[in-house]
ZAVEXMAR-964375 format. One line per 2 residues: number of its first residue (from 1); for each residue x, y, z of C-alpha. Coordinates in nm, 2 decimals. Layout:
NUM	X Y Z | ...
# end
This chain:
1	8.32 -4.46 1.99 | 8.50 -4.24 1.80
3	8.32 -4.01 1.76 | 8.36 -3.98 2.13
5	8.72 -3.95 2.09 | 8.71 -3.69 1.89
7	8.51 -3.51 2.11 | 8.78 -3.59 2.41
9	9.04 -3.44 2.19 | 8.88 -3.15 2.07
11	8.71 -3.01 2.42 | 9.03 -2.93 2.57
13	9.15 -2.77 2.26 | 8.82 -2.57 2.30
15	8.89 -2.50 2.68 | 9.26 -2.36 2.55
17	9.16 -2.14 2.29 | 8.89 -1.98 2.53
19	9.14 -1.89 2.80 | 9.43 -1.78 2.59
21	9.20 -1.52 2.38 | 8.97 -1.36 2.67
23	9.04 -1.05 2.76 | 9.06 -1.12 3.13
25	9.31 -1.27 3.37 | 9.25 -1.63 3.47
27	9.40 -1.84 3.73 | 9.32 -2.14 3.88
29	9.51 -2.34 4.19 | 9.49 -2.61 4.37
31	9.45 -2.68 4.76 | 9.82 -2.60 4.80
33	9.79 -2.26 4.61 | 9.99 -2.44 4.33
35	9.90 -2.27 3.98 | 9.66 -2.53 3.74
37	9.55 -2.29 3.49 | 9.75 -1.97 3.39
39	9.61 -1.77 3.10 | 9.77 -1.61 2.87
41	9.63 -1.27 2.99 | 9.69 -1.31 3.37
43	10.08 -1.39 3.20 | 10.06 -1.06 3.02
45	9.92 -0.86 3.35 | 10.22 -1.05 3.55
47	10.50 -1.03 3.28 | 10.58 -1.41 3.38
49	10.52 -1.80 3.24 | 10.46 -2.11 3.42
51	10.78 -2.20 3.44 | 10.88 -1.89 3.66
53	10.63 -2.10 3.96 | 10.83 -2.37 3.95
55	10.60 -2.58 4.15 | 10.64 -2.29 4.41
57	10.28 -2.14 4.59 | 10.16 -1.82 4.52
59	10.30 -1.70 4.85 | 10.61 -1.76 4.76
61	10.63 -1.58 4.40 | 10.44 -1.28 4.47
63	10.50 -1.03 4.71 | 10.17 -0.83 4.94
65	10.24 -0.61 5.17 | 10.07 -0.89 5.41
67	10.01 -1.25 5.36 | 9.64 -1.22 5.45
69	9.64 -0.96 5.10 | 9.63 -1.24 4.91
71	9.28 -1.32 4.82 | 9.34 -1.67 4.69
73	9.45 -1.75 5.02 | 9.21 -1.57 5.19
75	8.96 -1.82 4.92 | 9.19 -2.12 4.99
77	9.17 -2.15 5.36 | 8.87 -1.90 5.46
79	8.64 -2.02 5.22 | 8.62 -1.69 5.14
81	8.41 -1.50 4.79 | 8.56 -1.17 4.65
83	8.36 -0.96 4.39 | 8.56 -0.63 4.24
85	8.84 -0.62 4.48 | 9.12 -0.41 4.41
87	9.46 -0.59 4.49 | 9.80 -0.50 4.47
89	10.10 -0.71 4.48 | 10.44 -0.78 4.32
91	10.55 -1.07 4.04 | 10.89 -1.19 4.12
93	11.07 -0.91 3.94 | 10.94 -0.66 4.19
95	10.74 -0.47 3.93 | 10.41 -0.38 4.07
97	10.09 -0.46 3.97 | 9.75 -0.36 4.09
99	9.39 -0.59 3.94 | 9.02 -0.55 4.02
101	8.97 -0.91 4.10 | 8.69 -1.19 4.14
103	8.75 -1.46 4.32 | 8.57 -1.75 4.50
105	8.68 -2.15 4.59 | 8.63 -2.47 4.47
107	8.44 -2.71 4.73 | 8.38 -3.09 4.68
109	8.17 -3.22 4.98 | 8.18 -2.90 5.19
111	8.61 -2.90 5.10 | 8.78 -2.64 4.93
113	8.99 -2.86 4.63 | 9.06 -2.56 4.45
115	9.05 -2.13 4.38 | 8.97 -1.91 4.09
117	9.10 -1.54 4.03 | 8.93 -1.36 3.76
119	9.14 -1.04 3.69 | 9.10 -0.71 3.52
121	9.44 -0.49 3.48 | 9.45 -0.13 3.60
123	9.79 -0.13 3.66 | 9.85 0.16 3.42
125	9.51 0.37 3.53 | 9.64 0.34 3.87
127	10.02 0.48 3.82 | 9.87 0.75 3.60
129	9.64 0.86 3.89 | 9.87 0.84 4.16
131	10.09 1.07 3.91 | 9.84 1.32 3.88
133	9.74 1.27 4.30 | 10.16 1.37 4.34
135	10.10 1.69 4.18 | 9.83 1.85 4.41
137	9.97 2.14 4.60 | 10.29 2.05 4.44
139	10.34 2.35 4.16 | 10.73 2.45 4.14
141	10.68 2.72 3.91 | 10.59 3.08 3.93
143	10.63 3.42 3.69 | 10.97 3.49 3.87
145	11.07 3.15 3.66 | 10.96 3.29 3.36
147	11.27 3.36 3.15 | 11.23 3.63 2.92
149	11.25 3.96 2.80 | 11.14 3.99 2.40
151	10.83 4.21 2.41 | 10.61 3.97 2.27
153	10.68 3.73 2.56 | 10.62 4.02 2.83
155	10.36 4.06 2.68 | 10.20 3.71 2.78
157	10.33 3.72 3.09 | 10.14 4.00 3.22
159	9.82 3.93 3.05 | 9.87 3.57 3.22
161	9.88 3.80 3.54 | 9.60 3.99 3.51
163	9.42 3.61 3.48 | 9.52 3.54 3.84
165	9.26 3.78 3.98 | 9.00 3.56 3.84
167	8.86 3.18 3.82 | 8.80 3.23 3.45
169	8.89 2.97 3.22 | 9.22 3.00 3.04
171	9.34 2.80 2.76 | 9.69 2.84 2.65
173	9.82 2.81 2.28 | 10.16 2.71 2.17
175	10.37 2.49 2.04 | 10.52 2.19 2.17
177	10.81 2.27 2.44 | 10.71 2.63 2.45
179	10.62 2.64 2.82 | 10.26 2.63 2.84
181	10.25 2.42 3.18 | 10.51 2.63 3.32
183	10.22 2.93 3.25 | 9.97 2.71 3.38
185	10.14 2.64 3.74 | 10.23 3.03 3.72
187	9.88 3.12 3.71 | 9.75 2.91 3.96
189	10.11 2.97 4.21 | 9.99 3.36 4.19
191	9.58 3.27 4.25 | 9.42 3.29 4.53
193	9.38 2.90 4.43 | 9.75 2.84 4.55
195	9.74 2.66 4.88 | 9.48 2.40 4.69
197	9.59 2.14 4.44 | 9.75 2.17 4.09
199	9.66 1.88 3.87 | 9.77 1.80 3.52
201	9.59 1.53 3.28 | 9.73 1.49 2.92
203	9.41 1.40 2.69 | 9.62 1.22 2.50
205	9.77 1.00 2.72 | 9.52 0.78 2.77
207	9.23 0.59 2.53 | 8.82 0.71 2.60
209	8.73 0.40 2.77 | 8.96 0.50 3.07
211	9.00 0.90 3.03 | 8.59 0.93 3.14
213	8.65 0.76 3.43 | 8.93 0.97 3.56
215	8.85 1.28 3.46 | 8.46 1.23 3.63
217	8.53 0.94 3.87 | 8.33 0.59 3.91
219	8.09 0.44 4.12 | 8.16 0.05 4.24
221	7.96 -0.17 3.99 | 7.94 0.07 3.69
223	8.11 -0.14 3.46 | 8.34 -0.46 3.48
225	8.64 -0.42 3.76 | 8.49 -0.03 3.83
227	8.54 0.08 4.20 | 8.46 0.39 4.40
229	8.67 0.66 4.27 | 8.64 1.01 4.25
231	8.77 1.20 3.94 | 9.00 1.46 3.86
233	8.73 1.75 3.90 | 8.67 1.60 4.25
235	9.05 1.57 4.31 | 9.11 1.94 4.22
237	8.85 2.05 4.45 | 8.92 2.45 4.54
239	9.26 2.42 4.34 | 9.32 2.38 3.94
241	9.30 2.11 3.65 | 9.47 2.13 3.36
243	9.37 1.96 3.10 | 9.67 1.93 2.84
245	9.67 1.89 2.46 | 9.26 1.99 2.48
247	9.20 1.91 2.10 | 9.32 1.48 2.16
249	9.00 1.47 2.37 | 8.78 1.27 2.14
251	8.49 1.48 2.11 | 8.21 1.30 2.23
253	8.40 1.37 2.61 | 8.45 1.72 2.45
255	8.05 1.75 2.52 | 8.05 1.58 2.85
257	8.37 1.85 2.98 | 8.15 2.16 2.85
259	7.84 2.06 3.03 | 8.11 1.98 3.40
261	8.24 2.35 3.29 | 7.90 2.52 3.28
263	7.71 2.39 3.57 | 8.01 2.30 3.77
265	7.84 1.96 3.85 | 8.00 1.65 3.75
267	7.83 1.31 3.75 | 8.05 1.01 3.80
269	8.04 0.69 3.56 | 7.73 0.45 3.66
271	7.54 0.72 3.89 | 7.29 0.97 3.86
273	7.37 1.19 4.13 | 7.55 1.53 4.04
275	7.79 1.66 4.22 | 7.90 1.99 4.26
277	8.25 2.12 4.26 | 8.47 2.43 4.28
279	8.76 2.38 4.02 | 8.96 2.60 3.80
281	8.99 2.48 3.44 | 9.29 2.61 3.22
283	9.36 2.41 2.89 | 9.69 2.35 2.68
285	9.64 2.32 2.28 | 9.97 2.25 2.06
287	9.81 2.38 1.75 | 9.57 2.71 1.65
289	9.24 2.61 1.75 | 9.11 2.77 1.47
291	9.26 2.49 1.27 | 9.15 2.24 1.52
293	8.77 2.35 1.50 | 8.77 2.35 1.14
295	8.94 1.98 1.14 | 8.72 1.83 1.37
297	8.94 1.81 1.68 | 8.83 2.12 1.90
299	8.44 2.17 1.93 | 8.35 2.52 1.91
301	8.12 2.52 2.19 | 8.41 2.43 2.45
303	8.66 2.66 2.25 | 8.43 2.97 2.34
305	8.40 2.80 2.69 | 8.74 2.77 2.74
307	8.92 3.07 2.58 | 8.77 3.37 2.87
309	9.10 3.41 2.87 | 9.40 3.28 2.56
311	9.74 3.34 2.56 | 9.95 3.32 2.25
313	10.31 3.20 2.39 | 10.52 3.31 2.10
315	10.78 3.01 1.99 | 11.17 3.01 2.04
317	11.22 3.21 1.68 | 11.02 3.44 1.74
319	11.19 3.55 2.06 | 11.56 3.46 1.94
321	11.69 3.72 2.19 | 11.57 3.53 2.51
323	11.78 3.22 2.39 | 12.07 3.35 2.61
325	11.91 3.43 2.90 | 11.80 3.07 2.84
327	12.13 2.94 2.82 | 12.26 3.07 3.10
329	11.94 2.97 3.32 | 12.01 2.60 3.18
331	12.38 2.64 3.26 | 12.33 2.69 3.59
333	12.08 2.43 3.65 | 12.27 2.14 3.50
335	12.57 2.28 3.67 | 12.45 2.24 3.99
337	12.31 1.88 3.87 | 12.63 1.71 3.73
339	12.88 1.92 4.00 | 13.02 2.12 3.69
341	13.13 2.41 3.61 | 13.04 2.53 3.29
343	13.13 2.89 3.23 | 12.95 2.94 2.91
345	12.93 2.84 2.53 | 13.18 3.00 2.23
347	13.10 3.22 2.00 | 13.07 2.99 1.72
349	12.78 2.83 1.91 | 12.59 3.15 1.99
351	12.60 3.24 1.61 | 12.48 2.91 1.55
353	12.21 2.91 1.82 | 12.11 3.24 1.70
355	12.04 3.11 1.35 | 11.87 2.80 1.41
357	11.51 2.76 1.40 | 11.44 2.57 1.72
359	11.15 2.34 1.62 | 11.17 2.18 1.98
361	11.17 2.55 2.11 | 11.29 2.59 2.48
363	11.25 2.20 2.57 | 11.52 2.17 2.27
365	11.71 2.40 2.39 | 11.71 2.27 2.71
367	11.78 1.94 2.62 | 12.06 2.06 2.36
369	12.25 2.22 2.68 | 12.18 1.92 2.90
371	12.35 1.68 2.63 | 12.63 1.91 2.56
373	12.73 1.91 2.91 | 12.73 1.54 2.92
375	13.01 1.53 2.68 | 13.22 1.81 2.84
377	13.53 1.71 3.04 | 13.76 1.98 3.13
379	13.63 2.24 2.91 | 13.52 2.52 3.01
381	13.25 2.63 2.74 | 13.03 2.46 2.52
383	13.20 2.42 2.25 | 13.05 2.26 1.79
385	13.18 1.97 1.94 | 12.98 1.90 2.24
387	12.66 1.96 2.01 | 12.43 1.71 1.85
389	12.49 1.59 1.52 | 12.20 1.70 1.30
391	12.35 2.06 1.44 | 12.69 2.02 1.31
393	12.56 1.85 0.99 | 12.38 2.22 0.98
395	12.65 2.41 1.04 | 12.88 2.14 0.78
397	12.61 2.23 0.52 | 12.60 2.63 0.60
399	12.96 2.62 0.58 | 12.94 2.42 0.24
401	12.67 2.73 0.10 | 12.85 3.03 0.24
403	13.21 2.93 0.03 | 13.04 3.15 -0.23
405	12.88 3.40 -0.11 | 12.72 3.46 -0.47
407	12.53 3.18 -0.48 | 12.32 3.42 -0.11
409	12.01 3.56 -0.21 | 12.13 3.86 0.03
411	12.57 3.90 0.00 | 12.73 3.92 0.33
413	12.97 4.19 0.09 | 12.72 4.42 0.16
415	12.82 4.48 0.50 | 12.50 4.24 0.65
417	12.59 4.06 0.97 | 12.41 3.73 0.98
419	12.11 3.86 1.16 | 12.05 4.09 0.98
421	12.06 3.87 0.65 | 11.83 3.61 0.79
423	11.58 3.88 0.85 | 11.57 3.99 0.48
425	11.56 3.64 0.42 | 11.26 3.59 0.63
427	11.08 3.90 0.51 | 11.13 3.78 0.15
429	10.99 3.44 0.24 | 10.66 3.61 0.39
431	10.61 3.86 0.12 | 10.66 3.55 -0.15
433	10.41 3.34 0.08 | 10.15 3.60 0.13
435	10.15 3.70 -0.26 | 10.16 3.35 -0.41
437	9.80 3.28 -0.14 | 9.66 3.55 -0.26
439	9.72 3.72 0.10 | 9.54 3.49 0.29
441	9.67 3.46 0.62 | 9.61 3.08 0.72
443	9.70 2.94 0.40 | 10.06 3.12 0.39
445	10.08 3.03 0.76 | 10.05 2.69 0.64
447	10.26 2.73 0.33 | 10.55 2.86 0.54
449	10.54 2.64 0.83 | 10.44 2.87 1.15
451	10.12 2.95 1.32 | 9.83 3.18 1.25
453	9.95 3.40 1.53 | 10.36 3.38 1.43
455	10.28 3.50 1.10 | 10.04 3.80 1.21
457	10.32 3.85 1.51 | 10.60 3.91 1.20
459	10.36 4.11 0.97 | 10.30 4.35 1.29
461	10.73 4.32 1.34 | 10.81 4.40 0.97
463	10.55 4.61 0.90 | 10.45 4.44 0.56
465	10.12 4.51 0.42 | 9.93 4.41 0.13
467	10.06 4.68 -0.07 | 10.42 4.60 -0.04
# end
């Protein structure tokens, strides 16, 4: 006896534990589509609790487009079976949410008592797709919005050009906020590729077990809540994909994108049949994929694949004179944004932009101006004051260090205006880099901070050799 009561006690315990740690939506109501069993994953998918039901149906928490979209109810009174059925609906915040869904009824003596949903989230996979769906013959930018004119930067523009006669695979180096999808919608705005779709996929925005499925599409069946669904290679069919931040693709994918590349086939997850398609490929990398072959992150099958065509976009430094241009490109656009009318910035601020190393590069900048503006209210330029704080904790600390001026590895006395000081500066740090590694190129790269191609770009500019 109790024994048995034990065993009364401990079942539903069991029962509990099971629902509240599967990995899979449950829900279970009655004949009145009241809620009896709500795990704690369907409460996750739903952002909601028990309490938010309120003895209410499902009807009248959730909102479908139709009332016949609910498949419970369809269960309920239609005595109706579901097996991988994609719905989507609304919780009672209005937040959407879209499931691959099981569901079938409960009968006693030919009555339905009772329904079960079973429910997989794809709520995320299927905001991300739509996003990258939005973008097909949507590119906004072409070379005329290329802002620029540093020689180095002309330069990639019109080798970026020349790669618009072709379907060639391009990937495009730089670092982060240097452009690189403005280059790639450039590209494909000048191709004949134009009038089809643009699509953009960040490899690191997403884990492996989804990223196959989107970038090669699924078959209904293929695995737990899969559904027909073509991929991105299908989507961008006689138009471009770009596949950005290359070297976060985990490399067993790596493999699978070379072999798409090659034979221009892809073969959707939980089929065998190939299927051929017509799709440009250009690729984004935020590091030199030297660097990213030797660590593991880039194989070097799909570099060679890839890089027909590379461009090197140079970074902010390196191009310090196109910062104005910039400026006043930036100007105008958040101008016409906030109704303002912003004339310029002082000269304090264009010594200081002048001198600042611009990690962020043009997104910084951008984002610099678009603050700045924000805190403007009858001014009429861009004044220290209207500028971030880690940059006036810059300039408090330059100001600090220039007091006196013989503590300056190179004296403003000497008649040296400031950009011409920081360029001493910088050709003393290269030599000191260079001599200390033994004149190897990566590893002074590395010791000062800047790419492969930066550093060969300011050994070409300064003209230093190993003999200096």
């Amino acid at each position: 006896m109790e024994e048995k009561i034990k065993s009364e006690l401990i079942e539903p315990l069991i029962h509990q534990t099971i629902l509240d740690n599967i990995d899979l939506g449950i829900r279970v109501v009655d004949s009145e589509a009241k809620p009896i069993i709500y795990n704690k994953k369907m409460r996750s998918i739903e952002s909601m609790t028990m309490e938010d039901f309120s003895k209410k149906k499902i009807t009248d928490v959730f909102r479908f487009k139709n009332k016949l979209d609910s498949r419970l109810h369809q269960a309920l009174h239609h005595g109706r079976s579901f097996h991988n059925e994609k719905q989507n609906y609304f919780n009672n915040k209005g937040e959407e949410i879209t499931t691959i869904n099981n569901i079938f009824p409960i009968k006693k003596r030919g009555k339905t008592i009772a329904a079960v949903e079973i429910a997989k989230d794809i709520t995320q996979v299927e905001k991300l797709i739509r996003e990258n769906i939005k973008r097909k013959s949507n590119t906004t930018y072409t070379f005329d919005n290329l802002i620029g004119d540093s020689p180095p930067f002309k330069e990639v523009i019109e080798n970026a050009k020349r790669a618009t006669r072709t379907s060639s695979s391009v990937l495009i180096v730089g670092e982060t906020g240097t452009g690189k999808e403005l280059f790639a919608q450039s590209i494909h705005s000048g191709s004949e590729r134009a009038a089809g779709p643009f699509i953009t996929q960040n490899c690191a925005a997403l884990p492996e077990s989804l990223i196959e499925g989107i970038l090669f599409g699924t078959v209904k069946g293929a695995f737990t809540g899969a559904i027909e669904r073509p991929g991105l290679f299908e989507e961008a069919e006689g138009g471009t994909l770009l596949l950005d931040e290359i070297n976060s693709l985990p490399t067993s994918l790596q493999a699978k994108l070379l072999r798409a590349i090659q034979e221009r086939k892809v073969t959707r997850i939980g089929e065998t049949k190939e299927r051929p398609i017509n799709t440009r490929i250009l690729a984004t990398i935020n590091e030199d994929p030297i660097d990213a072959i030797a660590e593991g992150r880039l194989r070097k099958d799909l570099y060679y694949r890839l890089s027909v065509v590379t461009l090197f976009i140079p970074p902010l430094r390196d191009r310090k004179d196109d910062t104005f241009p910039l400026v006043e490109a930036f100007l105008r656009k958040y101008n016409y944004l906030f109704q303002m009318n912003v004339s310029g910035i002082t000269d304090g601020v264009r010594e200081t932009f002048h001198s600042y190393h611009w990690p962020g590069n043009v997104r910084e900048l951008e984002h610099v101006i678009e603050g700045a503006m924000n805190l403007i209210i009858e001014e009429e330029k861009i004044s220290h004051s209207h500028l971030p704080p880690h940059f006036q904790n810059k300039m408090r600390f330059a100001h600090h260090s220039l007091k006196d001026e013989n503590t300056l590895p190179f004296s403003l006395k000497n008649g040296n205006t400031m950009p011409q000081m920081l360029e001493e500066m910088e050709k003393s740090m290269i030599k000191h880099a260079l001599q200390n590694n033994e004149y190897n190129i990566k590893r002074s790269a590395k010791k000062l901070g800047i790419s492969r191609q930066s550093l060969q770009y300011k050994l070409e500019k300064f003209k230093i050799n190993k003999q200096d």
